[in-house]
C-alpha positions as CSV (number, residue, x, y, z in Angstrom):
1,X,84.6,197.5,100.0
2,X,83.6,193.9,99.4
3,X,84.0,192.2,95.8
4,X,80.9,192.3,93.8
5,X,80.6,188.3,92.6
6,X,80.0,188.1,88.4
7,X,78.3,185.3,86.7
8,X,78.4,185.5,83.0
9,X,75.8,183.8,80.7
10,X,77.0,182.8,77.2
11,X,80.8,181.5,76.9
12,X,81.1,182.5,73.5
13,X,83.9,185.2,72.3
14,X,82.6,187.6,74.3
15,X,81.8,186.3,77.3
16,X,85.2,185.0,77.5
17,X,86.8,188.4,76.7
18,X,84.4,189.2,79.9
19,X,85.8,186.3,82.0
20,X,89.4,187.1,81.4
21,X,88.8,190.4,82.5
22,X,87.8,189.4,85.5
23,X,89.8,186.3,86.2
24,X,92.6,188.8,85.6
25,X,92.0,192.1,87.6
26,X,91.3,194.5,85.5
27,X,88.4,194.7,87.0
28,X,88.2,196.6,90.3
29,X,86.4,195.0,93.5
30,X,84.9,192.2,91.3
31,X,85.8,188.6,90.8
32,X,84.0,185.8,88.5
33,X,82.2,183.2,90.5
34,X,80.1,181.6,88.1
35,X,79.8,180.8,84.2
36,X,76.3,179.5,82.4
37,X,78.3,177.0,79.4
38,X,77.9,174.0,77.6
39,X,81.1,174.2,76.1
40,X,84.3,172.5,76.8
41,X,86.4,176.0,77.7
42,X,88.5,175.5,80.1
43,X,87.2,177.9,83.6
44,X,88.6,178.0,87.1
45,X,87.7,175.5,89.6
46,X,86.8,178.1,92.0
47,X,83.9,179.2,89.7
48,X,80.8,177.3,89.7
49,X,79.8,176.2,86.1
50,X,75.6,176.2,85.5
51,X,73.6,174.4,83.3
52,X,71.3,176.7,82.5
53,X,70.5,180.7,84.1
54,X,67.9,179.0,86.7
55,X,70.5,176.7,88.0
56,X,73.2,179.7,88.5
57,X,70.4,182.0,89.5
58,X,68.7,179.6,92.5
59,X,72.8,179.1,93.5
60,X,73.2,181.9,95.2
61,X,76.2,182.6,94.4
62,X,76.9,186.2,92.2
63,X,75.9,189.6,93.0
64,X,75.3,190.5,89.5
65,X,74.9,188.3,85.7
66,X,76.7,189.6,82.7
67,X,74.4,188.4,79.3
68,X,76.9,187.5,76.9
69,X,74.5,185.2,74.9
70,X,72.9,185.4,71.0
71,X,70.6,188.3,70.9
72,X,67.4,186.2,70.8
73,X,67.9,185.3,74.0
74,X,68.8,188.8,75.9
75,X,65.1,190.1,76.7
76,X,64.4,186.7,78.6
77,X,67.6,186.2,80.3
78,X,67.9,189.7,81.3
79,X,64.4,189.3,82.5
80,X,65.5,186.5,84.7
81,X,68.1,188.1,86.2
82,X,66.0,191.3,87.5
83,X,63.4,189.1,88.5
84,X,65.7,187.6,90.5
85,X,66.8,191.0,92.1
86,X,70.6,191.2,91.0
87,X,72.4,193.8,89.1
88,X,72.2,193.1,85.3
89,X,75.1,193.8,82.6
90,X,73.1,193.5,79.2
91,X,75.5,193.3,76.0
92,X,74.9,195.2,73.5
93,X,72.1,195.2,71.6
94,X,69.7,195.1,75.2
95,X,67.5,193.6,72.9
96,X,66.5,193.1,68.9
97,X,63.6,195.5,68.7
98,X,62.9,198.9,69.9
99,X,59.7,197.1,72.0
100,X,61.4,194.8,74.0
101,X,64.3,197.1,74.9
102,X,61.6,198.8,76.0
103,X,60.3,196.5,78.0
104,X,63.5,195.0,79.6
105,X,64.6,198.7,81.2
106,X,60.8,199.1,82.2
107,X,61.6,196.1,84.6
108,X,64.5,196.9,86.0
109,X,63.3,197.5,89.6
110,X,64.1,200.1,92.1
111,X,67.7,200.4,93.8
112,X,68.7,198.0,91.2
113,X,71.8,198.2,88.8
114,X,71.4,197.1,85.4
115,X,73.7,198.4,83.1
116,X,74.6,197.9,79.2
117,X,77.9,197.4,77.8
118,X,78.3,200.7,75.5
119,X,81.9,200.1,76.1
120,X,82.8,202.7,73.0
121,X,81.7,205.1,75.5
122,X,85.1,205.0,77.6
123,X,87.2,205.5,74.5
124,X,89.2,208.4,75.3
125,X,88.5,209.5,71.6
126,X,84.9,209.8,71.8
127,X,85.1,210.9,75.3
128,X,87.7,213.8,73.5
129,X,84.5,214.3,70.8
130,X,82.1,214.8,73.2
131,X,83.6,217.1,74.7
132,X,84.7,219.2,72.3
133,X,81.0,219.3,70.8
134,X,79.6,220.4,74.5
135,X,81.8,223.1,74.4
136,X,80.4,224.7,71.7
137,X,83.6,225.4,69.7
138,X,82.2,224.0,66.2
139,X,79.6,226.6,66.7
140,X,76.0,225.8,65.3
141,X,76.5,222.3,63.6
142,X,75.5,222.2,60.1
143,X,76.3,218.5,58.9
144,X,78.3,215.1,59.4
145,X,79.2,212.0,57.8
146,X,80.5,208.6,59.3
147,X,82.0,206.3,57.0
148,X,81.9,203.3,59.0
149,X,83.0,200.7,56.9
150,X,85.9,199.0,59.0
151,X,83.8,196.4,59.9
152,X,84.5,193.8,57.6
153,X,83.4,190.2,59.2
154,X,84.4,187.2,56.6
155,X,81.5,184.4,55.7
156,X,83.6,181.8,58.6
157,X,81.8,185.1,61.0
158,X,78.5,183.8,60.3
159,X,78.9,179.9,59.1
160,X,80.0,179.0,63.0
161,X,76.9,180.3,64.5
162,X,73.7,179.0,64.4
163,X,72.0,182.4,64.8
164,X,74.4,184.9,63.1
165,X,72.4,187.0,60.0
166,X,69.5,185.7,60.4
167,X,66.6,187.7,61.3
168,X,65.2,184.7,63.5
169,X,68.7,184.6,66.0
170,X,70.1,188.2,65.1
171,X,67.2,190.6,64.5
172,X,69.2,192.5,62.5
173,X,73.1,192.7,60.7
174,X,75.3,195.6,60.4
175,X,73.0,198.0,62.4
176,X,72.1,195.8,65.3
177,X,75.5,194.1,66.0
178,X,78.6,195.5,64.4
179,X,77.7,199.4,63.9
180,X,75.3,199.7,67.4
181,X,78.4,200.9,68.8
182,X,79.2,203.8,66.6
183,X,75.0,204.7,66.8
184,X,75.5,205.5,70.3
185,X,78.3,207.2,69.9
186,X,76.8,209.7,68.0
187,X,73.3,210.0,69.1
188,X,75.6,210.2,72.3
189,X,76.1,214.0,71.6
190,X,73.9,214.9,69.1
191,X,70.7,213.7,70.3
192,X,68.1,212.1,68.0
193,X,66.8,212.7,64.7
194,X,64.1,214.2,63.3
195,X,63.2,211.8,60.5
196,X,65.8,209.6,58.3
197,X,65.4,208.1,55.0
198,X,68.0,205.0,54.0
199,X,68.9,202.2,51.7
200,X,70.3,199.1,52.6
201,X,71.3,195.7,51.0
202,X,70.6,192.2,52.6
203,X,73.5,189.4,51.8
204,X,75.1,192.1,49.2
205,X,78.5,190.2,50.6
206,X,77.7,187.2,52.4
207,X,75.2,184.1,52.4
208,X,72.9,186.3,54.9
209,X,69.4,187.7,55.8
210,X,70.0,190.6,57.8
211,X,71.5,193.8,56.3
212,X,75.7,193.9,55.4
213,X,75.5,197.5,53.6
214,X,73.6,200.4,54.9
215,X,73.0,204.5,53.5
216,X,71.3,206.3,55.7
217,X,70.5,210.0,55.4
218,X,69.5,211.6,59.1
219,X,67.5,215.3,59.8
220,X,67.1,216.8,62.7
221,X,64.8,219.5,63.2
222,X,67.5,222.2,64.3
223,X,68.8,221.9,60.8
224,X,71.7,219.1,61.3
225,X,71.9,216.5,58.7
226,X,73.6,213.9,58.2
227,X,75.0,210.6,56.5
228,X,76.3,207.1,57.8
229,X,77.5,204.2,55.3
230,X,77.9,201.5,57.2
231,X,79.5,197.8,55.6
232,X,81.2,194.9,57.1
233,X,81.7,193.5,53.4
234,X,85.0,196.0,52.4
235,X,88.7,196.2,53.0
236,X,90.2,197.7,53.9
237,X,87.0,199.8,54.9
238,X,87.5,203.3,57.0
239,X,86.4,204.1,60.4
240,X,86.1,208.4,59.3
241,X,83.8,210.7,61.1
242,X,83.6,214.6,60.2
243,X,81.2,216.6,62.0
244,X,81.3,220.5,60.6
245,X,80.0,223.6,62.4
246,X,79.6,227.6,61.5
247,X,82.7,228.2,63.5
248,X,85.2,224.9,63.3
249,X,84.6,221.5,61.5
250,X,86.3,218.0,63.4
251,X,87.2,215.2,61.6
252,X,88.5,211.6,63.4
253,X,90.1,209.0,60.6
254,X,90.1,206.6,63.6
255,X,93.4,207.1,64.6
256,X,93.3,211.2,65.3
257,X,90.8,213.7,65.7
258,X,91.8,217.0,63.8
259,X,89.8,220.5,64.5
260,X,89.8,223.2,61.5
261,X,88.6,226.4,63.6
262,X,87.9,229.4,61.2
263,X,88.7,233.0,62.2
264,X,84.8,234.1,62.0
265,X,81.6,232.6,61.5
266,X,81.4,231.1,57.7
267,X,77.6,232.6,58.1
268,X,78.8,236.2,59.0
269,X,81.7,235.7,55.9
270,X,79.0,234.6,53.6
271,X,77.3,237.7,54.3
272,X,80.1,240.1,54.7
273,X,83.0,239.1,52.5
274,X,83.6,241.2,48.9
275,X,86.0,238.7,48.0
276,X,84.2,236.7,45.4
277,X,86.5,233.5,45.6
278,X,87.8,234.6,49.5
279,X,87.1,232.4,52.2
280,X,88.2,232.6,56.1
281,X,91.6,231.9,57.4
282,X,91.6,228.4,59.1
283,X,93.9,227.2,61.6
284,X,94.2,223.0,62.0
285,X,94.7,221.7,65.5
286,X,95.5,217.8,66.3
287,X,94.2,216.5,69.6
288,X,96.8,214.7,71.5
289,X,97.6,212.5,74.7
290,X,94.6,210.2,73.6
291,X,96.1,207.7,75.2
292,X,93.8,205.1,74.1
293,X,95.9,202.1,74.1
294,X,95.4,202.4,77.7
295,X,92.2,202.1,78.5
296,X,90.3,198.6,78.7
297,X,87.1,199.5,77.9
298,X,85.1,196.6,78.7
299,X,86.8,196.1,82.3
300,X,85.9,199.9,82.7
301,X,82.1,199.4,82.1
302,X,82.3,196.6,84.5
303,X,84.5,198.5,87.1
304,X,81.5,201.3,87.5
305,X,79.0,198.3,87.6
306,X,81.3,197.2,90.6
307,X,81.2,200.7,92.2
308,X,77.7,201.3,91.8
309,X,76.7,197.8,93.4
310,X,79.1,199.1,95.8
311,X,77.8,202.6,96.4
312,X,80.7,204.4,95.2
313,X,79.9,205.7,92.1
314,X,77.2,206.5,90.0
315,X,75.9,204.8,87.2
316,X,77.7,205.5,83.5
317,X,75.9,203.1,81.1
318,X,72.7,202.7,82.5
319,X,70.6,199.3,80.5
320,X,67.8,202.4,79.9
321,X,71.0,204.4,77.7
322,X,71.2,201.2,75.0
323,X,66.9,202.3,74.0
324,X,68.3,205.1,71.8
325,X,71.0,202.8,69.6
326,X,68.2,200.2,69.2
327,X,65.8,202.4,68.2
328,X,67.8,204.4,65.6
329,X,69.1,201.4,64.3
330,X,65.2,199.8,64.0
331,X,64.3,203.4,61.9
332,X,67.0,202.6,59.7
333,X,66.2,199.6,58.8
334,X,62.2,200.3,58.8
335,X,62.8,203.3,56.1
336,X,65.0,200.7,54.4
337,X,62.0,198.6,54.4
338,X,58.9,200.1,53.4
339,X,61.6,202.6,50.7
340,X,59.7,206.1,53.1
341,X,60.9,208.6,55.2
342,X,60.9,207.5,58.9
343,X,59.8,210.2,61.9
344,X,61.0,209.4,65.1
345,X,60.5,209.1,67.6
346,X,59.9,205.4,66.4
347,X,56.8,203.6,66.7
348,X,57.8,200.7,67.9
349,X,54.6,198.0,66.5
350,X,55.2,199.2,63.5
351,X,59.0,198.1,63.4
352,X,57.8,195.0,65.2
353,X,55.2,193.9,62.8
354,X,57.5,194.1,59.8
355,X,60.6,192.2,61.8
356,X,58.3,189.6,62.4
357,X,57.0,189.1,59.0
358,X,60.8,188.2,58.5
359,X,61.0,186.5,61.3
360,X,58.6,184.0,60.1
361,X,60.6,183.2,57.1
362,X,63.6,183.0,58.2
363,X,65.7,179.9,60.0
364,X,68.3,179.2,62.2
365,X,71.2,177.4,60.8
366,X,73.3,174.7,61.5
367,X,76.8,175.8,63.0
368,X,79.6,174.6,60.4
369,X,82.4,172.7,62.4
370,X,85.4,174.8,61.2
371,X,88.4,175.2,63.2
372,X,88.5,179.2,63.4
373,X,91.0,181.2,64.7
374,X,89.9,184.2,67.1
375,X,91.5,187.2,67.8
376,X,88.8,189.3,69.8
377,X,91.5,192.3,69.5
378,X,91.3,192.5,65.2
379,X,87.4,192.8,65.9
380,X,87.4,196.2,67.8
381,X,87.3,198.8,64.8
């Protein structure tokens, strides 16, 4: 099995997280050959440093091109890179807007990998969630909630970048950067909404455009409904999901996922029971060997990029599975908007025409030139 050779676009946190993966073996049959920078950060002499993604791309030298750069620039570099016939790991958001996600997968040619980094997606937890939903223990799912509020990013976040909450560079806050992750997580299971109504705040907590606080209320059109409250302005915030069904309800505080199975259907007990104040008998069950300390999730979303390139494995995170997350987040934000209820599926010109309107008034800034401290681990919540 020969190494598949990885360039990476965009040095920033991220992409270096990326590099060190590589440079470091955690990811299988893969090594890091070249890096698109502008920055000083230190690389291997054996990897080729590039200009710009023409220069790395006409070199000849990497299998496949990992787009670690602002999200304004992902639909055009990705472009690039499938025009160019190599395999294509798009970062997460593929893209700002429902319509050019949409039109990045549509290029993705024919025997070619392109892949996005839903890296959440190999957490043993959600893997464990997942699961447990398919088997149909919950019974018919009646409602959920995720409070995901543990995503607190400090104003330093934003003054460093030029393109950081503003609709112009970002194309979106909370929804788009930070809380994409737990959107595909749960749209991972349950599908897609019906319609969603929501309410969000722009620079409630810091000197932003985009969207910091987010209520959304989600129906689906077997009955499910559901709420997420999503922040990255509190602390010490709460990563808590609680999905409830006739049969069993599961809750995950982050850190454990707890199932409370009930001895009969609550429907056939609401029916039945005499017992005015009587409810079923519930027995709690914690989930355990998680093991999640164990699993490098980015390295693993590479790894199956590896494989497939290599014809050993099938694709896990194809780019076409990051449309959903994009799209969900864009209906959020459009109900936020126009203050209406939202059907999806989405149409995406009408999101586009209203993202635009900011887009026209709002401005990159100039990066502030503050010595931060980074620790890419306190970021994964």
């Amino acid at each position: 099995m020969s190494k598949v050779r990885f360039g990476i676009v965009g040095f920033g946190n991220i992409g270096q997280t990326h590099a060190d993966n590589l440079l470091d073996g955690q990811v299988s049959d893969a090594a890091l050959t070249g890096v698109v920078t502008k920055s000083e950060r230190a690389i291997p002499e054996s990897v080729g440093r590039y200009q710009d993604i023409a220069e790395m791309l006409a070199a000849d030298s990497v299998d496949a091109v990992i787009i670690a750069t602002p999200t304004m620039d992902h639909l055009q570099s990705g472009t690039a890179v499938l025009e160019a016939g190599l395999g294509l790991v798009m970062e997460k958001p593929i893209a700002m807007s429902l319509g050019d996600a949409t039109r990045l997968v549509k290029n993705v040619p024919d025997q070619t990998t392109a892949a996005v980094m839903l890296n959440q997606r190999y957490d043993p937890a959600y893997q464990r969630i997942k699961t447990i939903l398919a088997s149909g223990e919950l019974g018919s799912l009646t409602r959920f909630s995720w409070v995901m509020t543990s995503w607190y990013r400090p104003d330093v976040y934003f003054l460093v970048s030029s393109w950081r909450g503003a609709w112009l560079g970002e194309g979106g806050g909370a929804l788009i950067n930070q809380c994409i992750h737990n959107i595909d997580i749960l749209q991972w299971p349950l599908g897609m909404p019906d319609s969603l109504i929501a309410e969000a705040k722009f620079g409630k907590y810091h000197d932003i455009e985009v969207e910091d606080e987010v209520t959304a209320l989600l129906s689906y059109e077997n009955g499910l409904s559901g709420v997420l409250v999503a922040s990255t302005g509190e602390v010490p915030g709460r990563n808590f999901l609680e999905i409830v069904g006739d049969r069993a309800s599961l809750n995950f505080d982050g850190v454990k996922i707890v199932v409370a199975s009930s001895d009969q259907s609550i429907a056939e007990h609401c029916r039945t029971t005499k017992e005015m104040f009587g409810a079923p008998e519930v027995t709690h069950r914690e989930e355990a060997d998680l093991n999640r300390s164990t699993v490098n999730q980015h390295a693993s979303v590479l790894s199956n990029v590896a494989a497939t390139i290599n014809g050993k494995e099938e694709l896990k995170t194809p780019l076409s599975a990051g449309l959903e997350s994009v799209e969900l987040a864009n209906a959020i934000l459009l109900a936020a908007w126009q203050d209406t209820r939202i059907n999806l599926p989405l149409d995406p010109e009408a999101y586009q025409v209203e993202l635009h309107r900011r887009q026209r008034e709002s401005a990159l800034r100039e990066p502030s030139d503050i010595d931060v401290q980074v620790d890419m681990d306190s970021s994964y919540r």
